[in-house]
C-alpha positions in Angstrom: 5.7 26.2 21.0 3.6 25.9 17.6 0.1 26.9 17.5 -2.4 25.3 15.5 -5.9 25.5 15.4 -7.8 22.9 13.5 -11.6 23.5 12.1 -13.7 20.8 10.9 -17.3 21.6 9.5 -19.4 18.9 11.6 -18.5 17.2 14.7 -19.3 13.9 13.6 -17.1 11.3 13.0 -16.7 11.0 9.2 -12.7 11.2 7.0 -12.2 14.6 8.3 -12.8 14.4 11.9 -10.6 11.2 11.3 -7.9 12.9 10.1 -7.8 15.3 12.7 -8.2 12.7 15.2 -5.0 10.9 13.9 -3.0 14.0 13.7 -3.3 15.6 16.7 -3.2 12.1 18.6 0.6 11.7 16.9 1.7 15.1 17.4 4.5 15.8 19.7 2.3 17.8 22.5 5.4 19.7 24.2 6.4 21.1 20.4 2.4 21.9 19.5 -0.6 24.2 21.2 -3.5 22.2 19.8 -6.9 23.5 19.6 -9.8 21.7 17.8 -12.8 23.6 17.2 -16.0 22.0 15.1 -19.5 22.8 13.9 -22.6 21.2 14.9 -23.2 17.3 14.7 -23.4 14.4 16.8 -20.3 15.4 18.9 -18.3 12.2 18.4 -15.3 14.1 17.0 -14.9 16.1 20.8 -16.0 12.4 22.8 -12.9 10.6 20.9 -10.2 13.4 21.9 -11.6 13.5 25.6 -8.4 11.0 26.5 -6.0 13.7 24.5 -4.1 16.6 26.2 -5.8 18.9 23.3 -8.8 21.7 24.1 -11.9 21.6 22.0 -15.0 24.3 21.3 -18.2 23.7 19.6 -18.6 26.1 17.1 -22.3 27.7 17.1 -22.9 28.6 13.5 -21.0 26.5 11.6 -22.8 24.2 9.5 -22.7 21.7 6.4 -25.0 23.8 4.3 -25.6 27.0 6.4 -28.4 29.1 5.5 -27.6 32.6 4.2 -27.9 35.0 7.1 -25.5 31.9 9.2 -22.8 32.2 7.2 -21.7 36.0 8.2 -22.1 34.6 11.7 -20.0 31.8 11.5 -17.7 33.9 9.7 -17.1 36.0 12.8 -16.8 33.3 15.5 -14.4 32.0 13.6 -12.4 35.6 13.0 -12.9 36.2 17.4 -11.6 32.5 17.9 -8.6 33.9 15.4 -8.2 36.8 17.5 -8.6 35.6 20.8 -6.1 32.7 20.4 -3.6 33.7 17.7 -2.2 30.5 16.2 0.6 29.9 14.0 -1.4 27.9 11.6 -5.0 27.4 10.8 -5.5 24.1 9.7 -9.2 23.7 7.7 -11.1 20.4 7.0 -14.1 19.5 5.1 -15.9 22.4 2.2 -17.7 24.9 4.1 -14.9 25.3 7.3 -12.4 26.0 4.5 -14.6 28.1 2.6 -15.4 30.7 5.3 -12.6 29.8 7.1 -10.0 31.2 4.1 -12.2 34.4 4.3 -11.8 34.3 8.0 -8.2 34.5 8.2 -7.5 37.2 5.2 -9.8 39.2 7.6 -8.0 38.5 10.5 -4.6 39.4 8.9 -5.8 42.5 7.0 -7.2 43.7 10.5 -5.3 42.9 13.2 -1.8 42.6 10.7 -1.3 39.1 12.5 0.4 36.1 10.7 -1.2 33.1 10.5 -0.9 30.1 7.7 -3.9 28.6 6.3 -3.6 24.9 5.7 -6.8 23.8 3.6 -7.3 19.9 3.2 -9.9 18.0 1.2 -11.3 14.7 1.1 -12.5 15.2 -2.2 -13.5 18.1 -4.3 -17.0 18.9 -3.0 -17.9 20.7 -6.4 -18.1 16.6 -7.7 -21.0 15.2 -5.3 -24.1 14.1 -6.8 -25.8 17.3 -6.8 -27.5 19.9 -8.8 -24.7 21.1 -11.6 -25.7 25.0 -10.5 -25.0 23.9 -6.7 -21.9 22.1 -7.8 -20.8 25.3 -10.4 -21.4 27.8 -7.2 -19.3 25.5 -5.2 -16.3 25.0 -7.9 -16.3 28.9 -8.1 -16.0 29.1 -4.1 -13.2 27.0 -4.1 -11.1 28.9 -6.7 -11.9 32.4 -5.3 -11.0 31.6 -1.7 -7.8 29.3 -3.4 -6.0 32.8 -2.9 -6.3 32.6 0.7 -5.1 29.3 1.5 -0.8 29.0 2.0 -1.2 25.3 1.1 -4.0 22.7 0.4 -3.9 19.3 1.2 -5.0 16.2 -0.7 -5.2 12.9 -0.4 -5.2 11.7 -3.9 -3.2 11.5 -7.2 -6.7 12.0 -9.0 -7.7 14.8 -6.9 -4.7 17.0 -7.3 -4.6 16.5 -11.1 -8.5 17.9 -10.6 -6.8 20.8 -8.9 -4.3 21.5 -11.5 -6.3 20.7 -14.7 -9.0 22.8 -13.3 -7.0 25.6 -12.3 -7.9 26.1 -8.7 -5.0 26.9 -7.6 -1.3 27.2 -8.7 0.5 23.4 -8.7 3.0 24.8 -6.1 0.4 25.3 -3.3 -0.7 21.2 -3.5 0.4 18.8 -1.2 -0.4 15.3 -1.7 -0.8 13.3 1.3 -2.2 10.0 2.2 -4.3 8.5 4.6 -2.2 6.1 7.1 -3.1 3.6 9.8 -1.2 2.1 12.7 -2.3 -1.3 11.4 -0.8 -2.8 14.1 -3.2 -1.0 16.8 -6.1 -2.3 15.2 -8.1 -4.6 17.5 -10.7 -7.1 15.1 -12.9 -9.5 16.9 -12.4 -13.1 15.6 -14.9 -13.7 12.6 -17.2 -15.7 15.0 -17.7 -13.4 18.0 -18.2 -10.6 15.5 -21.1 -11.8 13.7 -22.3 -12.9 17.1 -22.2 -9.2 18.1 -23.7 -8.0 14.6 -26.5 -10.6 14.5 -27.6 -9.0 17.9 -27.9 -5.7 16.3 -30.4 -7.1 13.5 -33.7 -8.6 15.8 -33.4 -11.3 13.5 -32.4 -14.9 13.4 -29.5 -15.6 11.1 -28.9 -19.1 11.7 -29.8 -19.9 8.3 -27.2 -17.3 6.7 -24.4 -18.6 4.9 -22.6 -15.9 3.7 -22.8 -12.0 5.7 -22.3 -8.9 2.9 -21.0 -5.5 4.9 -20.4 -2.4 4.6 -19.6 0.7 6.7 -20.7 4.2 5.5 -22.6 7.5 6.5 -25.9 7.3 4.9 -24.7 10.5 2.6 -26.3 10.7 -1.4 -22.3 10.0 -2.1 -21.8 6.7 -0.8 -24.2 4.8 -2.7 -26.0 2.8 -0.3 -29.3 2.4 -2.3 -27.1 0.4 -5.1 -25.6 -1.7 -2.8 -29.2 -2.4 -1.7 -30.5 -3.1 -5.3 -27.7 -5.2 -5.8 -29.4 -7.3 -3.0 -32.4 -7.8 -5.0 -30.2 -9.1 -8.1 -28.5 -11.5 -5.7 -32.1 -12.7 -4.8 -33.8 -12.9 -8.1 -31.3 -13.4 -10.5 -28.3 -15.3 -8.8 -30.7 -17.1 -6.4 -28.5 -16.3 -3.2 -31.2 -16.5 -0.2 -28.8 -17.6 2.4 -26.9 -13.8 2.2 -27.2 -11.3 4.6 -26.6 -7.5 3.9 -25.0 -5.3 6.5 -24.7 -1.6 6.7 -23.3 0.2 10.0 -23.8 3.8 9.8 -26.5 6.6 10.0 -27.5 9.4 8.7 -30.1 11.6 6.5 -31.0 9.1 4.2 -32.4 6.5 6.7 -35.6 7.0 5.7 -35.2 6.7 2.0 -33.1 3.4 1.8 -35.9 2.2 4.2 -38.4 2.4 2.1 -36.0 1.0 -1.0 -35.9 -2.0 1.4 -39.4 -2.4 1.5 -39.6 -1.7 -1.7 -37.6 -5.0 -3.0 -39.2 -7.0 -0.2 -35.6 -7.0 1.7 -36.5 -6.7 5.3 -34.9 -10.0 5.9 -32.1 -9.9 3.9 -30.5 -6.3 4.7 -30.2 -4.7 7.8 -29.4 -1.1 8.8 -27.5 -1.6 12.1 -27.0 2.3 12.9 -23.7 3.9 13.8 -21.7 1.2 16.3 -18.6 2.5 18.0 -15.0 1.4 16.5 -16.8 0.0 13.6 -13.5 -1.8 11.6 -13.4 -4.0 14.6 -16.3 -6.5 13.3 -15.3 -6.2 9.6 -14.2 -10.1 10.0 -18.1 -11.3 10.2 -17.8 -9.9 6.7 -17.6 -12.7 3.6 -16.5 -9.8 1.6 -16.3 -5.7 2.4 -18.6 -3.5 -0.4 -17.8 0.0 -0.6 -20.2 1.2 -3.2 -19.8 5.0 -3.2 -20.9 7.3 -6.0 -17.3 9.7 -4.7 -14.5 9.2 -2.5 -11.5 11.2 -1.8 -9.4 8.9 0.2 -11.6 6.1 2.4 -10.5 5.4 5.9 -12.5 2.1 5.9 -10.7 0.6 2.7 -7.9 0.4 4.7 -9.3 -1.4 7.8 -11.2 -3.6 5.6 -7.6 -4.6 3.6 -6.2 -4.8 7.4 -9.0 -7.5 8.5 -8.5 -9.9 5.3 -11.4 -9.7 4.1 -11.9 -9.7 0.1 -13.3 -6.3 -1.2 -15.4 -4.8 -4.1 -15.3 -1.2 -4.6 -16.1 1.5 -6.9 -13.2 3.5 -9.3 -13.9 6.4 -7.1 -11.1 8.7 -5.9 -8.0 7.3 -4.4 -9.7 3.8 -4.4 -8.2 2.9 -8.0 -5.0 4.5 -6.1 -5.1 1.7 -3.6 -6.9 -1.2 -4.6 -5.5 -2.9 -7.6 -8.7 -4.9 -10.1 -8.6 -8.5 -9.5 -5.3 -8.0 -7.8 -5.7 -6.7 -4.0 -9.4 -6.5 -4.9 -12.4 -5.8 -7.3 -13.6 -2.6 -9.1 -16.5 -1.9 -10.3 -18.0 2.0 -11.7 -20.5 3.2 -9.5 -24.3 2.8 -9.8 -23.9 -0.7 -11.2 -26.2 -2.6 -8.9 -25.9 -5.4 -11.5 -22.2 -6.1 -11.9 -21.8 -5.8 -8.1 -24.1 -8.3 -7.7 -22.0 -10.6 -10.1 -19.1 -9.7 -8.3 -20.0 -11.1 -5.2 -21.0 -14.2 -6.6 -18.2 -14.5 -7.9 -16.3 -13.8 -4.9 -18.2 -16.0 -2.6 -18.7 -19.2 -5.1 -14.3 -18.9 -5.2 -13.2 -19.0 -2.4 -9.3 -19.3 -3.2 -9.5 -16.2 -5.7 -11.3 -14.4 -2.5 -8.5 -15.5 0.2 -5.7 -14.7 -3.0 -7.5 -11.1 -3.1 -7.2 -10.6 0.8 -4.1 -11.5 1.5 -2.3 -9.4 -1.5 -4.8 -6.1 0.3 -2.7 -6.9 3.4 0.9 -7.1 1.7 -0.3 -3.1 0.1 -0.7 -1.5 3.2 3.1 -1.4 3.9 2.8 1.9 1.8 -0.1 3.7 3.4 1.6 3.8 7.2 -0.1 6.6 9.8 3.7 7.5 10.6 4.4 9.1 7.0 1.0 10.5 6.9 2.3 12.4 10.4 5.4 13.0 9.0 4.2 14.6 5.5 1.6 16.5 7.4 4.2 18.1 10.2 6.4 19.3 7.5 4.0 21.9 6.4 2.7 23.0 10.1 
């Protein structure tokens, strides 16, 4: 039996805990030892494997942006987890569990002369986030100095791996390119009507006098662009006139407080809500009149394929694998990020035609035939 022992920087549930999530659900358990270890968060990684034969550990020191004197610590919890459970293959998700988790494993093979693959995987190059360019320069030299220490890394776009190559991170020979896959068959969506019912709830306000609901679902991270999508809210108001429209956003996170005060800011307390994070979010994507994804970068997005699965029309950003996916004016809208304008005008024009939104929708649905969870479980065993 195969050993493999996946790390994931935060316990939360964002793309990477996803991944791992989908992975580890599909494997074949009598072929694979699976143990999934994670640094601190909200813990909603460990609560959605409790109902998977797979053991878990919270990792003490592992953080999104440790300080200094944590990062030799979390180094060597995970070089004793390495020694005390000796798996084939260390599989690493998310920046700073496959930074110090590369330099974890060439110490644990230099020391204890044990073999043990390292599998990194991204979800976009970290050393592109809207950031400082020193922080971003220190990050892209991270990457290529640890590269030596990874057998194979994982991504999940064209764009990204071309980044790889043209950047010279790594050799082109140690790339994999996989993508994200759903069981879109599994996916349970509550009918358009009891949705918004449900989501409505979640705002303390009335909404009988909306006409049209705008949603999105994101981690309130710098990268995902909330705040445009907000001052796209005052254009809709101001310049288009659209006061019957509702904005949603489920999710949570550090910048609460910030796109708060934008809110207040544009007098939007009525018009866009901040719902929080709300369990198995894709299943009320149907109260959506159309599905924004306004983020700044993207590696590969979960949610743009459960938003193409529910049929409802999307506009997104040219950001990472979206352009991959989502077709302009085809299976959806584009739009280049921090544009609060244009993505204004694109939901207007979305929601004042109808039969281009519905033509939009149902061409996202007829896509997903190539972005099934069973390849992405196949592609991914093959290099186990």
């Amino acid at each position: 039996m195969k050993k493999v022992l996946f790390i994931v920087t935060q316990s939360e549930f964002g793309g990477a805990q996803r991944y791992i999530f989908e992975v580890v659900s599909n494997l074949e358990k009598t072929k694979y030892d699976i143990l999934v270890a994670a640094g601190q968060g909200d813990g909603e990684l460990f609560k959605k494997l409790q109902n998977i034969p797979v053991r878990t550990i919270q990792l003490k020191w592992l953080r999104r942006t440790p300080w200094p004197w944590e990062t030799p610590l979390s180094m060597f919890e995970i070089f004793n987890l390495l020694k005390r459970e000796k798996p084939n293959t260390l599989f690493l998700c998310s920046t700073t569990a496959g930074l110090l988790g590369s330099l974890s494993s060439f110490s644990y093979k230099i020391l204890t002369r044990h073999k043990v693959q390292a599998i990194y995987r991204i979800g976009g190059w970290s050393f592109l986030d809207p950031r400082p360019s020193w922080m971003n320069k220190i990050l892209f030299w991270l990457e290529k100095l640890t590269a030596p220490f990874k057998d194979k890394i994982i991504v999940n776009s064209e764009l990204d791996k071309k980044i790889a190559i043209n950047y010279k991170i790594c050799p082109p020979e140690k790339i994999v390119k996989i993508y994200n896959g759903l069981d879109f068959e599994k996916l349970e969506f509550l009918p358009k009507e009891q949705a918004k019912d449900f989501l409505s709830k979640n705002t303390k306000y009335n909404m009988e006098d909306t006409k049209y609901l705008i949603g999105t679902v994101a981690n309130f991270y710098k990268t995902k662009g909330l705040e445009y999508l907000i001052k796209s809210a005052h254009v809709l108001n101001i310049k288009y006139k659209m006061l019957n429209t509702k904005y949603l956003v489920i999710g949570d996170g550090k910048q609460r407080e910030s796109l708060e005060s934008l809110i207040r800011k544009y007098n939007l307390e009525d018009k866009v809500f901040l719902l929080g994070k709300i369990p198995d979010a894709y299943k009320y994507l149907k109260a959506f009149d159309v599905f924004i994804l306004p983020s700044l970068k993207e590696g590969f997005p979960w949610i743009i394929l459960e938003a193409m699965a529910s049929g409802v029309p999307i506009i997104s950003t040219d950001v990472g694998a979206v352009p991959e996916i989502i077709k302009d004016n085809i299976n959806g809208l584009l739009i280049k990020p921090k544009d609060s304008q244009v993505l204004a005008e694109k939901i207007t024009l979305i929601l004042n035609n109808r039969t281009k939104a519905q033509e939009i929708a149902v061409e996202a649905k007829e896509t997903l035939k190539n972005f099934r969870l069973k390849k992405m479980i196949e592609e991914t065993e093959r290099i186990l």
